[in-house]
N, C-alpha and C positions, 0 to 999 in steps of 0.2 A: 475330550480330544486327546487330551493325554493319554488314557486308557486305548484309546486307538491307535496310538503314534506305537506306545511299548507293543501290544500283540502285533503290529505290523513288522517291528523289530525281531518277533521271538518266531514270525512265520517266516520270514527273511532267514536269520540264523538254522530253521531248520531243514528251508530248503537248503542252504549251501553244506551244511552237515551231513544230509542225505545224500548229497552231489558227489561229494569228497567221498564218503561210503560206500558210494557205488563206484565211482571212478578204480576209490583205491582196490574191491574188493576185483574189480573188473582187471585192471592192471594185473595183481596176482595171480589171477585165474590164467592168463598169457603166456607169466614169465618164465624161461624155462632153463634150469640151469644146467653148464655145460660143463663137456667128461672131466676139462681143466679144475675145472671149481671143485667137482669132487677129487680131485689129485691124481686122476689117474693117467697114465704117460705111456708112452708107443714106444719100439725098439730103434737105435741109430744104428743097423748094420753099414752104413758109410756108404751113402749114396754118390754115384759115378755119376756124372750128367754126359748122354749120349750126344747130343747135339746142341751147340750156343745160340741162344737167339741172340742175333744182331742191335749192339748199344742203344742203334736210332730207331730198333725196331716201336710198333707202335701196339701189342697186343690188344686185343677187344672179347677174343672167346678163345675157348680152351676149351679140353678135357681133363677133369681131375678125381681121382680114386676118393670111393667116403668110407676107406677103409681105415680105422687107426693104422693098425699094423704098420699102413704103408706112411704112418703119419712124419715119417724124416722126409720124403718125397713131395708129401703135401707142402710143407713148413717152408722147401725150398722153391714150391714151384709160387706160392705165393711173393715170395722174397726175391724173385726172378721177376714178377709184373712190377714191383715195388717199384723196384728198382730204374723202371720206363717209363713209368704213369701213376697218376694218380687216380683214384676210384671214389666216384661219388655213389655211386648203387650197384651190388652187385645180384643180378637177375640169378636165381640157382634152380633149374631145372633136376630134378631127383626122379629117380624113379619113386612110387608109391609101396614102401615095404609094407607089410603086419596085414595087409588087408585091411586096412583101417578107413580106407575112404568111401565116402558113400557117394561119390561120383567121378568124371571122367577127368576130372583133374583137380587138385585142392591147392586150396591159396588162402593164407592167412593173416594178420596181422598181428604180430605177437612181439615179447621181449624176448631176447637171450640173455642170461646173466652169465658172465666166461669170468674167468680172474683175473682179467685186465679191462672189468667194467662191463655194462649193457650194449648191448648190441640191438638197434631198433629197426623197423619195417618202414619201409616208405609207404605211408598211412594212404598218401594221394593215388599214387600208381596201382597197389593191394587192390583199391574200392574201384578204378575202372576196368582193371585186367576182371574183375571178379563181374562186373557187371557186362560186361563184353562177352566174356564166356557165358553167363547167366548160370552161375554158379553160386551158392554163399558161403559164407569164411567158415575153414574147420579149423578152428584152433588146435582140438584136438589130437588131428592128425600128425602133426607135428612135433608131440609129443617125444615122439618116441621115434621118428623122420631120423634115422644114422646118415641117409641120402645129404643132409641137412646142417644136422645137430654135428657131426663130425668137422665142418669146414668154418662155422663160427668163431671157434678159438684164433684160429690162424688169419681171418680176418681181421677180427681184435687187435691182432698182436701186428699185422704191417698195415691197413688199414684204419685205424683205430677212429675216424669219424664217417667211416662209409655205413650206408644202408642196405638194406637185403629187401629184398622180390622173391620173397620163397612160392616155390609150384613144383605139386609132386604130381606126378602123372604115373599111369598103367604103361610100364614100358617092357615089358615081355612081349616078344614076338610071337604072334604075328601083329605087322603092324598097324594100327588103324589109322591109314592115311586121311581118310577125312577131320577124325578128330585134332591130330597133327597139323593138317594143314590151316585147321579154325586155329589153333595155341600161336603156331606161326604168322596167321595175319595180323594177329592180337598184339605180339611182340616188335615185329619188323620193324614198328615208327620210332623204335627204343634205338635200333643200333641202325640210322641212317648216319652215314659218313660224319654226320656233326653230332647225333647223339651219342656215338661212339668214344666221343673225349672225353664223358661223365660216366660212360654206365659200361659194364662189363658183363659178359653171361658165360656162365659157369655152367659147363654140362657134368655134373656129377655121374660120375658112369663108371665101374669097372665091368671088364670085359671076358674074356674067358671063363667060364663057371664050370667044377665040378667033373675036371679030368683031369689025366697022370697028364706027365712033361709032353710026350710023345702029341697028345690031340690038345693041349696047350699049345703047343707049337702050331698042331695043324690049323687051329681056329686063330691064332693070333697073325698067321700070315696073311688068312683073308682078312681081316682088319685092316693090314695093311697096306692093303689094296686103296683103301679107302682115304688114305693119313697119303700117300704116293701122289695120287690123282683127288683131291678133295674137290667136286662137285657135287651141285644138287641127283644126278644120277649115279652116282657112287656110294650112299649111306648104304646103302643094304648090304655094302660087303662087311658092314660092323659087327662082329659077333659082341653084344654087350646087354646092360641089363637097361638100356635106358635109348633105346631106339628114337624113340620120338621128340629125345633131344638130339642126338645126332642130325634127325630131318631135320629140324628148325633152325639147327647150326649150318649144314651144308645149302640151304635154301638163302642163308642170307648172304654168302659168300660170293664173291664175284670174280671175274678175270685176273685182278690185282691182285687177291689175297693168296699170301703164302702160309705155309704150315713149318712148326719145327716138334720132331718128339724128342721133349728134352730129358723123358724118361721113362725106359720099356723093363718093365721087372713082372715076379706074380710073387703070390703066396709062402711058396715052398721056396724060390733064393733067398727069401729074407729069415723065413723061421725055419728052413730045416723040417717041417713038419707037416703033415696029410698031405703026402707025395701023391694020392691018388684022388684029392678033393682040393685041386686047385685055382684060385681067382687068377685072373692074369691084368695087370694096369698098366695102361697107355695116358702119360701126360706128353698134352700137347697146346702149344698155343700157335694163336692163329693173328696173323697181324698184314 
């Protein structure tokens, strides 16, 4: 009896040693660490803010650049919702860079490691948005997600116990509204009037690509078309890299919701440099 009680003991000890081995080997496989951790840091040319959002305003979505570069912009425009609300999960739609997806949208659940701690996925929300879509988790993809990996740190640092909803999607024009409109059914029960008090969504987007000032200008004014008059038949005037978060933003929008852009810059004001390969960013929130 006793010889049976010890090997039940040492079958016991080996499942949960295995457990732990897999779990821990499974966690590291996830974690991913970010540009902060490796020490590397953006320029402060001294951001002007174009327009105030109002004290009592109540922000829920936005538009924000996953560009370092514009990383004094980002830092501010996080530090602007802080300041309003609190954030229990922030949903972050990216366009899908590197080519790295093997399907029409990717959703993962993964760690960030930033330098003010881990940053984790809302494990519950990850498994139905994935199941809904019928999609399975690419970790992967995420890897190397700038759309992503760029707005972590900043999260960290005025957020420090919110969760993320990372979704990167194919968002070069042209757009595939049916896909879009599946992502958007999927999400909408997220940001109903009351789920809006805990969760935020983040359209990771810059806008203008790969022209001098002169057709920067001309593409950013149609954008603005859209940031003017923000409804569901208005997204198309977005020139940007991530369209089909723009849809799912302008779709949940209603007669109430106003818009502030509390900051229009590109590329070339901030560094000075490829005057004739320029990004152009629109931060905007939407309350």
């Amino acid at each position: 009896m006793k010889n049976k009680e010890r090997l039940l003991k040492y079958f016991l000890f080996f499942i949960l040693l295995n457990t732990f081995i897999m779990f821990s080997c499974s966690e590291n496989k996830k974690r991913i660490i970010t540009w902060d951790k490796l020490n590397k840091d953006y320029p402060c040319p001294g951001a002007k803010l174009l327009n105030e959002v109002p004290e009592k305003a109540f922000p829920w979505t936005g538009t924000v650049s996953h560009h370092l570069l514009a990383g004094e912009y980002i830092d501010s425009f996080f530090q602007i919702i802080s300041a309003r609300r609190k954030v229990e999960c922030f949903f972050i739609i990216s366009p899908s860079h590197h080519d790295l997806s093997k399907y029409i949208w990717s959703i993962a659940d993964i760690t960030w490691e930033s330098k003010k701690g881990l940053v984790h996925t809302d494990k519950k929300i990850v498994k139905s948005i994935s199941k809904k879509l019928g999609v399975p988790k690419e970790e992967e993809v995420f890897t190397y997600e700038h759309g992503i990996n760029c707005l972590i740190p900043f999260i960290k640092k005025y957020f420090p116990e919110a969760k993320i909803v990372p979704i990167a999607v194919t968002g070069e024009p042209p757009l595939n509204q049916y896909d879009s409109e599946k992502l958007y059914q999927c999400l909408k029960e997220y940001f109903t009037p009351e789920n809006r008090k805990k969760n935020f969504l983040l359209i990771s987007t810059d806008f203008s690509h790969h022209g001098n000032p002169e057709e920067t200008e001309f593409k950013d004014r149609r954008s603005l078309e859209f940031f003017n008059k923000p409804k569901a038949s208005s997204y198309i005037y977005c020139g940007c890299d991530n369209r089909p978060g723009i849809y799912i933003l302008s779709h949940l929008l209603d007669d109430k919701s106003k818009v502030k852009i509390i900051y229009h810059t590109d590329s070339f004001k901030i560094s000075g440099q490829q005057q004739d390969d320029i990004t152009s960013y629109y931060f905007s929130l939407f309350y």
